[in-house]
C-alpha positions as CSV (number, residue, x, y, z in Angstrom):
1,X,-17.9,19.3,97.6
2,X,-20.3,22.2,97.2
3,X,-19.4,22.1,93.3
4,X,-19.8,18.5,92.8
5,X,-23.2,19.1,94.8
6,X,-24.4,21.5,91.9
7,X,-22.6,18.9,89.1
8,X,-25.4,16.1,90.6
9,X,-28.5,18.5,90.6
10,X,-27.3,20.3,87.2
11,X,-27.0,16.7,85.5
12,X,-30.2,15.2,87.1
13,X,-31.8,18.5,86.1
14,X,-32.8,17.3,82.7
15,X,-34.1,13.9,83.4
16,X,-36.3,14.6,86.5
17,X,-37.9,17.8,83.5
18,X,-38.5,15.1,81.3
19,X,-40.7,12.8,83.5
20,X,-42.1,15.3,85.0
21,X,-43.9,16.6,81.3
22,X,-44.2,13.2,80.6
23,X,-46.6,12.2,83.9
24,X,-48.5,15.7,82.5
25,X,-48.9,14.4,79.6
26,X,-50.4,11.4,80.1
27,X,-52.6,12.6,82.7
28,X,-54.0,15.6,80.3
29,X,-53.6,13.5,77.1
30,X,-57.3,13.5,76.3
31,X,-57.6,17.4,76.6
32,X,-54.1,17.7,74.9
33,X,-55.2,16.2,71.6
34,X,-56.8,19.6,70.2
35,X,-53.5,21.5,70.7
36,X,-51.3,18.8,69.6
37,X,-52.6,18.6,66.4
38,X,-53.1,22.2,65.9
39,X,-49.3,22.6,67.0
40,X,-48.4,20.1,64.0
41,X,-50.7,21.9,61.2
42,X,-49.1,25.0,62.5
43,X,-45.8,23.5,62.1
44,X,-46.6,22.2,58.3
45,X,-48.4,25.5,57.3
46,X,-46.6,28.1,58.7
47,X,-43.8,28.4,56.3
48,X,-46.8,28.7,53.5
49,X,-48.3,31.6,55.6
50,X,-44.7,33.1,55.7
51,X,-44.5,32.8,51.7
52,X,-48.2,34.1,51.4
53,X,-47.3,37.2,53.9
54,X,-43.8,37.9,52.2
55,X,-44.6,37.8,48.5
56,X,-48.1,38.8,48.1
57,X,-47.3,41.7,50.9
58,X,-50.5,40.8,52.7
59,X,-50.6,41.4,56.7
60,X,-50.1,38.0,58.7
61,X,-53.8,37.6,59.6
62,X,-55.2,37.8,56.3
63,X,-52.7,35.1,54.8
64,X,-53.6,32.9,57.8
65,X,-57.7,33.1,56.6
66,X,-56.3,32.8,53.0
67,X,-54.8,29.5,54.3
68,X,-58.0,28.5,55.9
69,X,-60.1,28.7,52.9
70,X,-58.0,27.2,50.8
71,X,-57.7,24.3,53.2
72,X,-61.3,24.7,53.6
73,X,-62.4,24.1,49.9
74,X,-61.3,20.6,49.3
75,X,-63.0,19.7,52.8
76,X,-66.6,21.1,52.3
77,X,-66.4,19.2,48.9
78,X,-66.0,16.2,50.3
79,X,-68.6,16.8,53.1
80,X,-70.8,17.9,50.5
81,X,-70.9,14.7,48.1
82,X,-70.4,12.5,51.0
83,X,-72.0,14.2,54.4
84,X,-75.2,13.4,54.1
85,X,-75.6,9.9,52.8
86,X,-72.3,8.8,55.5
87,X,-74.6,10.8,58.6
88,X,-78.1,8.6,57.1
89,X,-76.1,5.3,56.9
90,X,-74.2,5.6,60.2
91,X,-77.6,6.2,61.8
92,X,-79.3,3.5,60.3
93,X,-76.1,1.0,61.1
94,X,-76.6,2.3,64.8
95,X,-80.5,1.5,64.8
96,X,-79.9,-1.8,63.1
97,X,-76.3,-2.9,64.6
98,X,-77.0,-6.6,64.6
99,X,-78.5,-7.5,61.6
100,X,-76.1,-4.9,59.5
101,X,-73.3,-6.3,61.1
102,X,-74.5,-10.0,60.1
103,X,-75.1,-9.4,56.5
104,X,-72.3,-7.7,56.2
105,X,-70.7,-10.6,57.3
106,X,-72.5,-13.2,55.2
107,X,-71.9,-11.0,51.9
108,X,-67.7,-10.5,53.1
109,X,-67.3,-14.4,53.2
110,X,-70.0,-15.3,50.7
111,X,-71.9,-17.2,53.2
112,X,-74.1,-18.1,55.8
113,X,-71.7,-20.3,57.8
114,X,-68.1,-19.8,58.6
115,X,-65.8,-22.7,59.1
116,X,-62.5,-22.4,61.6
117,X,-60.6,-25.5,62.2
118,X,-63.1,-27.8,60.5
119,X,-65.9,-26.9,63.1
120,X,-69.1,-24.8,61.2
121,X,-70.2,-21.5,63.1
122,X,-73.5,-19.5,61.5
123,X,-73.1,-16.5,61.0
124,X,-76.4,-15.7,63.3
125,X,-74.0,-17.2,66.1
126,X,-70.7,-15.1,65.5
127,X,-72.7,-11.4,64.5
128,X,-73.5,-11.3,68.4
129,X,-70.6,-12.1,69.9
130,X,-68.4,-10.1,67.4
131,X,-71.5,-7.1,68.3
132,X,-70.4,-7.6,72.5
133,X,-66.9,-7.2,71.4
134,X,-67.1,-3.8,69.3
135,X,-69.6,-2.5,72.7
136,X,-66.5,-3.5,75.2
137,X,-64.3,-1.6,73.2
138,X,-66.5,0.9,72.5
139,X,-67.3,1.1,76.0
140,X,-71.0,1.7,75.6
141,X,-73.3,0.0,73.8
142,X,-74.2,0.9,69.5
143,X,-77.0,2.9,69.4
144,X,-78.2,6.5,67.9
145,X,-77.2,8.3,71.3
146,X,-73.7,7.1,71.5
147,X,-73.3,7.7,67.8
148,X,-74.8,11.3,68.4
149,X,-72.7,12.2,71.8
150,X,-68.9,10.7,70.1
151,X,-70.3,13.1,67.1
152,X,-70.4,16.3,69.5
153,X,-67.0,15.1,71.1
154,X,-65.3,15.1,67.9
155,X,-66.9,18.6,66.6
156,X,-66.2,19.9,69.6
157,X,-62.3,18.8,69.6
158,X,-62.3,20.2,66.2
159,X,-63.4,23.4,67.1
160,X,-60.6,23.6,69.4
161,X,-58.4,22.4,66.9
162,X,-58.8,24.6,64.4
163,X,-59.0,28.0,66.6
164,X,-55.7,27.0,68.5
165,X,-54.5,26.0,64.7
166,X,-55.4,29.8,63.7
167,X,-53.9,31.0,66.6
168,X,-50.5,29.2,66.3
169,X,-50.6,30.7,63.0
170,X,-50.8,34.2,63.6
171,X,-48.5,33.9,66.1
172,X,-45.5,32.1,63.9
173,X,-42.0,31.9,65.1
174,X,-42.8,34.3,68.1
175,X,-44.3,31.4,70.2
176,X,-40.9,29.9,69.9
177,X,-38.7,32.7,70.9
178,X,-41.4,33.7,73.7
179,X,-40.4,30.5,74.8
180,X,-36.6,31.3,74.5
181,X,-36.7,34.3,76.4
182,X,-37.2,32.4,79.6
183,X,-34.0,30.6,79.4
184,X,-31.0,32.1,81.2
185,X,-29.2,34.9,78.7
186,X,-25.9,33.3,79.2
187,X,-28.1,30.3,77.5
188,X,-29.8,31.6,74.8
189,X,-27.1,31.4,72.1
190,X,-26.5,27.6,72.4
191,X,-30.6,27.1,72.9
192,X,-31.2,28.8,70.0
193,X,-28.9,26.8,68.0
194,X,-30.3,23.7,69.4
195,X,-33.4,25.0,68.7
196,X,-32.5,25.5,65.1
197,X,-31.3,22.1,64.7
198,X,-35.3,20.7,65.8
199,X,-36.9,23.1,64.0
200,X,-35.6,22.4,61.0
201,X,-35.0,18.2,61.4
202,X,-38.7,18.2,62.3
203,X,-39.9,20.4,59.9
204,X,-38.9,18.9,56.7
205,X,-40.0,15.4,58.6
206,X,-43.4,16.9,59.1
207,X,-44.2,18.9,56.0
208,X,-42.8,15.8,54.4
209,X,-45.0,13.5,55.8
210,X,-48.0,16.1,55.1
211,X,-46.8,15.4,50.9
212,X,-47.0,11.7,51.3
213,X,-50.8,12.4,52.9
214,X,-52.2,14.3,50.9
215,X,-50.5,12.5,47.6
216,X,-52.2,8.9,49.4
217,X,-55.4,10.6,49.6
218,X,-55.4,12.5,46.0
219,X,-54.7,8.8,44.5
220,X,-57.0,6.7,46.6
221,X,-60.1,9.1,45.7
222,X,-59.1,9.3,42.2
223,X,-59.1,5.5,42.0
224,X,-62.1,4.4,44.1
225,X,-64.1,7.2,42.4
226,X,-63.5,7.1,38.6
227,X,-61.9,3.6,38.3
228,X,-63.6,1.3,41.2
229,X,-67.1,3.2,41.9
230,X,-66.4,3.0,45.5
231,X,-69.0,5.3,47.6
232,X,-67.9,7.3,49.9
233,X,-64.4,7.2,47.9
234,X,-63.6,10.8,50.3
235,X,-63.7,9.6,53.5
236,X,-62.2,6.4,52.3
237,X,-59.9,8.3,50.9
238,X,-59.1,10.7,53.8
239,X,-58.5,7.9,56.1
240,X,-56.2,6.2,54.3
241,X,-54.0,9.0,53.9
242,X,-54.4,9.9,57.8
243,X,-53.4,6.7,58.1
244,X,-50.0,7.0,56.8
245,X,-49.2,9.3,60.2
246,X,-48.7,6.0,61.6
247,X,-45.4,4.3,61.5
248,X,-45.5,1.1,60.3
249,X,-49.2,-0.2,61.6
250,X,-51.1,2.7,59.5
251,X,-50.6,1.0,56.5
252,X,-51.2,-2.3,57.3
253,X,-54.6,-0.9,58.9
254,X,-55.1,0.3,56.1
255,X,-54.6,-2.4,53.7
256,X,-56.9,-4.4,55.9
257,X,-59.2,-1.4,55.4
258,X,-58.9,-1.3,51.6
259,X,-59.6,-5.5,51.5
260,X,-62.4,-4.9,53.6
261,X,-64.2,-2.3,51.4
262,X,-63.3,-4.3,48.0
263,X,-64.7,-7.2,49.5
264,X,-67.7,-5.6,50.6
265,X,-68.8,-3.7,47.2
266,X,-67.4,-6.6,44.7
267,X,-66.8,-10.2,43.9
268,X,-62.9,-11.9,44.1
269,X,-61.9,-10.9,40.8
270,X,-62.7,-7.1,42.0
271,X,-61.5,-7.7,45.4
272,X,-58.1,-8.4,43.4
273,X,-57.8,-5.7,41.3
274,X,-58.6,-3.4,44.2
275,X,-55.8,-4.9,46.1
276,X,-53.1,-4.8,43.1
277,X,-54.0,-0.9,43.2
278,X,-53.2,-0.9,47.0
279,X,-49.8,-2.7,46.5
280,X,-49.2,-0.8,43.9
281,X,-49.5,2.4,45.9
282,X,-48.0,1.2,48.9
283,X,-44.7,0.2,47.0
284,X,-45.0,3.7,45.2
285,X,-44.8,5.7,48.6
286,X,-42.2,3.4,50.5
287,X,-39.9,2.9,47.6
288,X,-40.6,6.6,45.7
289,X,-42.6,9.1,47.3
290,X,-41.4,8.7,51.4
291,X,-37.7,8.4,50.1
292,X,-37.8,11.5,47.7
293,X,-39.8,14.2,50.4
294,X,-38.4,12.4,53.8
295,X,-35.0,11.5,52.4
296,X,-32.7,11.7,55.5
297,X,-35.1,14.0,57.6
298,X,-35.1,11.1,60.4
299,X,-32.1,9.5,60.8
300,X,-33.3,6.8,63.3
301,X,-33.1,3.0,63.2
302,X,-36.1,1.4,62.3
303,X,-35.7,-0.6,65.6
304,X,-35.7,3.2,67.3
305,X,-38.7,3.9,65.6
306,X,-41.1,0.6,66.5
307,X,-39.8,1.6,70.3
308,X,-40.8,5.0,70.0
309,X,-44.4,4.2,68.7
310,X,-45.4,1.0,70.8
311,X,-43.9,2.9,73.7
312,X,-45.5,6.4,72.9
313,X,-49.0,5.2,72.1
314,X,-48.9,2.8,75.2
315,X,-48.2,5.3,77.6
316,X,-50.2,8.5,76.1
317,X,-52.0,6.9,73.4
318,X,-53.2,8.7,70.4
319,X,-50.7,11.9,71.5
320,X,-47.8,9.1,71.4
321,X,-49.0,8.1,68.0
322,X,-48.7,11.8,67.0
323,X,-45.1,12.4,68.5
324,X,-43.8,9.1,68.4
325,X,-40.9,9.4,65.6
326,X,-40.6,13.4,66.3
327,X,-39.6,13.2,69.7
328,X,-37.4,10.7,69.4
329,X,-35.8,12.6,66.8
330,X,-35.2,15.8,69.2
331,X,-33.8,13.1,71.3
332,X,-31.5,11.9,69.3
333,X,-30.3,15.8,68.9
334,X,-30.6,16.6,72.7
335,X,-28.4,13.2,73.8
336,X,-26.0,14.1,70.3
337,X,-25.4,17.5,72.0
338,X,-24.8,16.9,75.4
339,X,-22.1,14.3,74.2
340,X,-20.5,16.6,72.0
341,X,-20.7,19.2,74.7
């Protein structure tokens, strides 16, 4: 009886650990951003810090501030060319919310009046009410101060982000087995091996998904730069390829994205040829690019994957995003092992 007893608790062990982190998780997600993403840079870059510390025999610290400024070099460029007319325009948008928002409007359909189900709405009419939306889901209203205050939010997270980032660095692999040495020795072995089996599944998922980023972003800015004249082709750029950490509705956001800013800067004809680029490149990374650096890296069902992201980002919203297709990949190897166990 007394063994079946342990049997019960041993098996309901796991599960009750699981929901446990979870309820954490969601009630820390906001603070838990910084360190998530620094966990995954860490992840990407640490095997280029290992290279940089191995064959140019420098100590670990100065190949983690070699990282940095290489990292750092493509960024400041960006902010340089694009910082300070983005800052002047996104004040002046948050002086003049209304009327930018309704000439935008009027210049994206090429009118003053917009027609749904035969009935005519001015523009005038539907620039308020769309304003009232984008303040409820903003939940404040547009102005220089709430621009200003998100501003600090997000340098401050950043901050965080890339000290932990530096941090997780330096300290490499011996996070990991820190970790390791608190599990029972009789343990260890068949942790470590499970261990092994994450590390490198998530990995080549990760640093594969950091190509397909950074190639998204290299093309977009070459394109809306030199062939399209698109300002602020950078950020443009940068979100798009951020966008592609999304499963499945980062892509479409950002086709919606690209239409939006084609539409905005051109006629139809250039709307068009802005969009072929877009299809273009979206058939080039799900067809070439994701197959060719991802390959087999996930072996999930793409059914498994739309339940993993609606279910991560519903319950700890932009940390699901962020873990979505990962953890349910570790999953997958935790369930795969207890059977086989």
């Amino acid at each position: 009886m007394g063994s079946n007893g342990e049997d019960t608790v041993a098996s309901l062990r796991f599960p009750v650990t699981l929901l446990v982190i979870g309820f954490l998780v969601h009630l820390l997600q906001d603070v838990l951003i910084p360190f998530a993403v620094a966990f995954l840079l860490a992840y990407v870059f640490t095997p280029v810090v290992n290279r940089l510390e191995q064959h140019m025999r420098l100590p670990r610290i100065i190949a983690v501030f070699l990282l940095f400024l290489l990292l750092a070099i493509p960024l400041a460029l960006i902010i340089y060319f694009n910082g300070p007319a983005l800052a002047q325009n996104i004040t002046h948008l948050a002086e003049n919310a209304p009327d930018q928002i309704t000439r935008f409007i009027a210049k994206l359909l090429g009118s003053e009046q917009i027609a749904i189900f035969g009935q005519k709405f001015d523009v005038q009419v539907v620039a308020p009410y769309l304003i009232a939306r984008i303040q409820d889901l903003l939940g404040a209203p547009l102005g220089v101060a709430q621009v200003a205050w998100s501003l600090i939010n997000v340098i401050i997270d950043a901050i965080i982000t890339i000290a932990v980032f530096f941090y997780f660095l330096a300290g490499g692999k011996g996070l990991i087995y820190g970790v390791l040495s608190l599990v029972p020795a009789n343990k260890q072995a068949h942790m470590q091996e499970l261990v092994n089996k994450v590390d490198t599944l998530i990995g080549r998922f990760l640093r594969g998904l950091a190509v397909v980023v950074i190639f998204t972003a290299v093309v977009v800015w070459l394109a809306f730069n030199f062939v399209f004249n698109i300002p602020y082709a950078g950020f443009l750029a940068l979100t798009i390829g951020l966008l592609e950490l999304i499963p499945l509705f980062g892509p479409i956001v950002s086709g919606v994205l690209t239409g939006v800013v084609a539409l905005a800067q051109g006629n139809l004809i250039f709307f068009c040829k802005v969009i072929s680029f877009y299809l273009v490149l979206r058939f080039t990374n799900d067809q070439v690019i994701s197959p060719i650096v991802l390959g087999k890296a996930v072996t999930l069902s793409p059914v498994v994957v739309l339940f993993a992201f609606l279910t991560g980002s519903t319950l700890f919203g932009f940390l699901g995003l962020l873990f979505a297709v990962p953890v349910a990949a570790i999953f997958k190897i935790i369930l795969d092992d207890r059977n086989s166990g």
